[in-house]
C-alpha positions as a Markdown table, in Angstrom:
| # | Residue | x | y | z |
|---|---|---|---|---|
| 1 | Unk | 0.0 | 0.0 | 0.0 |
| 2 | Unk | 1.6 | 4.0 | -0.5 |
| 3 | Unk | 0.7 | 4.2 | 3.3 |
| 4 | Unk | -0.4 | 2.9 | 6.6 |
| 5 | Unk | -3.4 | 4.9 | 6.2 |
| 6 | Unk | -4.8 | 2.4 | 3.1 |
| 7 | Unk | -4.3 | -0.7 | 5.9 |
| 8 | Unk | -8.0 | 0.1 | 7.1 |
| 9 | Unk | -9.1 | -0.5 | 3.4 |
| 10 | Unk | -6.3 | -3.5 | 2.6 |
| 11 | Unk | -6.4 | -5.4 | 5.7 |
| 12 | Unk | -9.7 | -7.3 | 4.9 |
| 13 | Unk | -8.0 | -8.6 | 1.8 |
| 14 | Unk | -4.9 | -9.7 | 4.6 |
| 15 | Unk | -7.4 | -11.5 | 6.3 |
| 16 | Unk | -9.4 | -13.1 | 3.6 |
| 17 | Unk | -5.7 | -14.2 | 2.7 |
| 18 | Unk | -5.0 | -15.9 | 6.0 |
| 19 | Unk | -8.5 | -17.8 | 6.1 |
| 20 | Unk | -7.7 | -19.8 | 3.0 |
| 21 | Unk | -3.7 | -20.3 | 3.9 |
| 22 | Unk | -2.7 | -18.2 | 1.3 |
| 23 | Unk | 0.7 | -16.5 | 2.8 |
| 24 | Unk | 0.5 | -12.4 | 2.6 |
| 25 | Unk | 3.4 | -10.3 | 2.9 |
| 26 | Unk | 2.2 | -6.4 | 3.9 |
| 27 | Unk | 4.4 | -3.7 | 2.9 |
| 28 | Unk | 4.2 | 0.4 | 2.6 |
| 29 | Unk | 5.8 | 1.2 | -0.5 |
| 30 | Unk | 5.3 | 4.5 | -1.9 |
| 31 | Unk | 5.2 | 5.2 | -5.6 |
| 32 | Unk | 6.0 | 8.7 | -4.7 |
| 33 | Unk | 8.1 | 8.5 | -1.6 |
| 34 | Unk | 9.8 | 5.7 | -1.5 |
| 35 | Unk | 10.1 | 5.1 | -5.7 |
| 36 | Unk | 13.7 | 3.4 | -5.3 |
| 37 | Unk | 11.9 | 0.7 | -2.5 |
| 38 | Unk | 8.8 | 0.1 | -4.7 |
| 39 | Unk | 11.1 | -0.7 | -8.1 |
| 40 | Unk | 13.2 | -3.0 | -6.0 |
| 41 | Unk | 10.2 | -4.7 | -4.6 |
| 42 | Unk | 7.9 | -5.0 | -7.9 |
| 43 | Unk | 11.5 | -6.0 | -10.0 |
| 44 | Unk | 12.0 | -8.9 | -7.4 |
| 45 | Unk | 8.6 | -10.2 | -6.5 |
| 46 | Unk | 7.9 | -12.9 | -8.9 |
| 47 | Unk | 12.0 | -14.3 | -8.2 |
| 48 | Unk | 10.9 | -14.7 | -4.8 |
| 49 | Unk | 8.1 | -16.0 | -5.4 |
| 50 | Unk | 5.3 | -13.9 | -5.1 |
| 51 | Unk | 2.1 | -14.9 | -7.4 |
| 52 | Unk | 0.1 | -11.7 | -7.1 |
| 53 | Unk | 0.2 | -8.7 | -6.1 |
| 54 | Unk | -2.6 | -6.7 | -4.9 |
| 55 | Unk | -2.1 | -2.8 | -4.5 |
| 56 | Unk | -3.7 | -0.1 | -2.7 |
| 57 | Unk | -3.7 | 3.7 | -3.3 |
| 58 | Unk | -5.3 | 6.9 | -2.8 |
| 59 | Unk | -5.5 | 10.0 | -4.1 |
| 60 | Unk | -3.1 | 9.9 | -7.3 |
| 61 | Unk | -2.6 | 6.6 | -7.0 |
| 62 | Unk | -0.2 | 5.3 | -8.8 |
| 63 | Unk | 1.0 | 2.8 | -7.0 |
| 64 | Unk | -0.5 | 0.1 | -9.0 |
| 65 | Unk | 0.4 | 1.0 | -12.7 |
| 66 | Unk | 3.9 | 1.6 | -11.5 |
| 67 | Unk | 3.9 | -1.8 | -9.5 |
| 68 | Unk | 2.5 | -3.2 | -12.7 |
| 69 | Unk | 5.1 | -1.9 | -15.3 |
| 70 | Unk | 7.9 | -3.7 | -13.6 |
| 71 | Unk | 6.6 | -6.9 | -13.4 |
| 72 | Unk | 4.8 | -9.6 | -15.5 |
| 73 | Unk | 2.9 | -10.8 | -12.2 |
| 74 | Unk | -0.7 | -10.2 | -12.2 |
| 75 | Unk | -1.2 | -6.8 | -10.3 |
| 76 | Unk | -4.7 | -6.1 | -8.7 |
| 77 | Unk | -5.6 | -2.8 | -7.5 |
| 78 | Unk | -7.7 | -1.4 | -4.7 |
| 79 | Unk | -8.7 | 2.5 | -5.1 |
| 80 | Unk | -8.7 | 3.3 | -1.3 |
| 81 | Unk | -11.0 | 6.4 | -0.3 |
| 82 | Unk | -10.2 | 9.6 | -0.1 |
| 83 | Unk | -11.0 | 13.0 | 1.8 |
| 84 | Unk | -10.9 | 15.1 | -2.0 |
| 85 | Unk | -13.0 | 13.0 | -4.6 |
| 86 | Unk | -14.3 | 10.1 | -1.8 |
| 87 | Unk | -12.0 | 7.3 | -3.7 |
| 88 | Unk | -13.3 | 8.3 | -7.7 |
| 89 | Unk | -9.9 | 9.9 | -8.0 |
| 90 | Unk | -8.4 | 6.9 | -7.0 |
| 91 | Unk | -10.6 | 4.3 | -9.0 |
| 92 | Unk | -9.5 | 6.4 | -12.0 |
| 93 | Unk | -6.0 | 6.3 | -11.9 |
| 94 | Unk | -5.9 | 2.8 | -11.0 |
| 95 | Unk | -8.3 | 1.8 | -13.9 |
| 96 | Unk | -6.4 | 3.8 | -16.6 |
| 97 | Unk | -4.0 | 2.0 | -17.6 |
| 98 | Unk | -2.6 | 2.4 | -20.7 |
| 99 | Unk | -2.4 | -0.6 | -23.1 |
| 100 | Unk | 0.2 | -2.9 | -22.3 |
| 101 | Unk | 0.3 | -2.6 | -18.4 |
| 102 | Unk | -2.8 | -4.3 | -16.8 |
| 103 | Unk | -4.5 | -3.9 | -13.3 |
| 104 | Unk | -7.2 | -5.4 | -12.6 |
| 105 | Unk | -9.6 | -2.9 | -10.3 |
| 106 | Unk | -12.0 | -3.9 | -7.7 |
| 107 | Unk | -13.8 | -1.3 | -6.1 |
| 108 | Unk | -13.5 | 2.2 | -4.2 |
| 109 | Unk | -13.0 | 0.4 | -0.2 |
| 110 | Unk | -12.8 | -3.2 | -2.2 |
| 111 | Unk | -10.0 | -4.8 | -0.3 |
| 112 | Unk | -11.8 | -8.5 | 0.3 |
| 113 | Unk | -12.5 | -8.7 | -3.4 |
| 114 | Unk | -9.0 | -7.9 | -3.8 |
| 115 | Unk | -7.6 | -10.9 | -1.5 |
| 116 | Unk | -10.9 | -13.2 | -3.4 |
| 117 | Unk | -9.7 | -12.2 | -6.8 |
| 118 | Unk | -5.8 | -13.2 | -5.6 |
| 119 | Unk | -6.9 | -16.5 | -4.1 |
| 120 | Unk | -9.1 | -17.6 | -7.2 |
| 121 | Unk | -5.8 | -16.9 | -9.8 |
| 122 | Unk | -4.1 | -18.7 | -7.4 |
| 123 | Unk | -6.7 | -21.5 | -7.5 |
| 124 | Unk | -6.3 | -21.9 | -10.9 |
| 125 | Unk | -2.8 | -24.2 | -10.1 |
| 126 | Unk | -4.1 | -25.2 | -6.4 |
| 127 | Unk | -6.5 | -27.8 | -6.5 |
| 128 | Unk | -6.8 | -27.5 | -2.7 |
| 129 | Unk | -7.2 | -23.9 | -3.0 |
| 130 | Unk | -9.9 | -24.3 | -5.4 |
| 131 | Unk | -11.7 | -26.4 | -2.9 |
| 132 | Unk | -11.5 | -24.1 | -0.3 |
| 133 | Unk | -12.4 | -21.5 | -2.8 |
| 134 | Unk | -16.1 | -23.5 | -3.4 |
| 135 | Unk | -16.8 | -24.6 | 0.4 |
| 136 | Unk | -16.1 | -20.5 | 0.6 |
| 137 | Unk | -18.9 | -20.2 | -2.4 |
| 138 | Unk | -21.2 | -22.7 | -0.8 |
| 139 | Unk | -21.0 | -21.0 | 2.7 |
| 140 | Unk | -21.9 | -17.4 | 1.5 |
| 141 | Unk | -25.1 | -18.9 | -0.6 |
| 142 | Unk | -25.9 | -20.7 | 2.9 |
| 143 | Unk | -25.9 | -17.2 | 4.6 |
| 144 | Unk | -28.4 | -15.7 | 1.9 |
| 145 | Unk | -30.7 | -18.8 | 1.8 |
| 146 | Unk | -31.0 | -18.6 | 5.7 |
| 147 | Unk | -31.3 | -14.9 | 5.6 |
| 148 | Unk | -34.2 | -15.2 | 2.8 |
| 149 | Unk | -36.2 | -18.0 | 5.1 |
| 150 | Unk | -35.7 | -15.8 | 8.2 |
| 151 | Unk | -37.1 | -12.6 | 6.0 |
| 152 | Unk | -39.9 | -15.1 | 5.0 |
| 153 | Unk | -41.2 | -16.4 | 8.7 |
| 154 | Unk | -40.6 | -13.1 | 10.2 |
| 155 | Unk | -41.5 | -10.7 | 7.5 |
| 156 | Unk | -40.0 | -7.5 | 6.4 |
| 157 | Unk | -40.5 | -4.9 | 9.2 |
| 158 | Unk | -39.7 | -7.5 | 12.2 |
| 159 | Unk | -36.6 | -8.6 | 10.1 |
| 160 | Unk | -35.8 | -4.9 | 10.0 |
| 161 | Unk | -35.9 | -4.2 | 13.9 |
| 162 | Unk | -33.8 | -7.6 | 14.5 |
| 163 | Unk | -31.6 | -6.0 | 12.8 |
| 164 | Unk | -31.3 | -2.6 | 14.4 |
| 165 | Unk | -33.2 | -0.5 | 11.8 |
């Protein structure tokens, strides 16, 4: 992320990571502040053996693109809110790439879908991971089913108060 302040945004991705044993490694790198850091890091990842990498930025955010140009990993990025534009800024200079560097874009605040998008391109070579990835499936259409047949017996205004509104 280009700084501690994105964790609130990035750390559900973290832990979507950790529930499906997928091993995370949390840096601040800043495109703009720490340029020399971030090129080292994005030249070197896929030689250690990172898979993915999923970025976070606000503001300018150009974090991503530049994270994306030095490396052939897939790069996914996460437009993190912010106080000027609410997170549109953000969203569009992630999303802009220009032809030839990639980065996939979830949405404004969208760090789980970040960590889900990571674990399912990782799925594609994990059989195990893929598995996981489908109980994970199966368990949030559980939630809706037994959140649609508690809506049905209690009905919509008694549903409401139960759940604070």
């Amino acid at each position: 992320m280009g700084s501690d302040s994105d964790l609130p945004t990035m750390q559900p991705a973290v832990a979507l990571l950790e529930r499906f044993g997928v091993k995370a490694e949390v840096r601040v790198l800043s495109a703009h502040r720490t340029p020399l850091e971030m090129v080292d890091f994005a030249r070197a990842a896929a030689g250690r053996g990172l898979k993915v990498i999923i970025t976070g930025a606000g503001g300018a955010a150009h974090l991503p693109g530049m994270v994306a140009s030095l490396t052939t990993l897939p790069v996914i990025g996460v437009p993190v809110q912010s106080r000027a534009l609410s997170g549109v800024d953000s969203l569009h200079s992630i999303v802009q790439m220009p032809g030839g560097i990639p980065v996939a874009t979830v949405a404004i605040g969208g760090g789980l879908n970040a960590g889900l998008l990571a674990v399912r391109i990782l799925a594609i070579a994990d059989p195990a991971l893929a598995d996981r990835l489908a109980a994970y499936a199966r368990e949030l259409h559980d939630q809706v089913v037994a959140k649609d047949q508690r809506l049905q017996e209690l009905g919509s205004a008694a549903y409401l108060e139960g759940m604070g509104g």
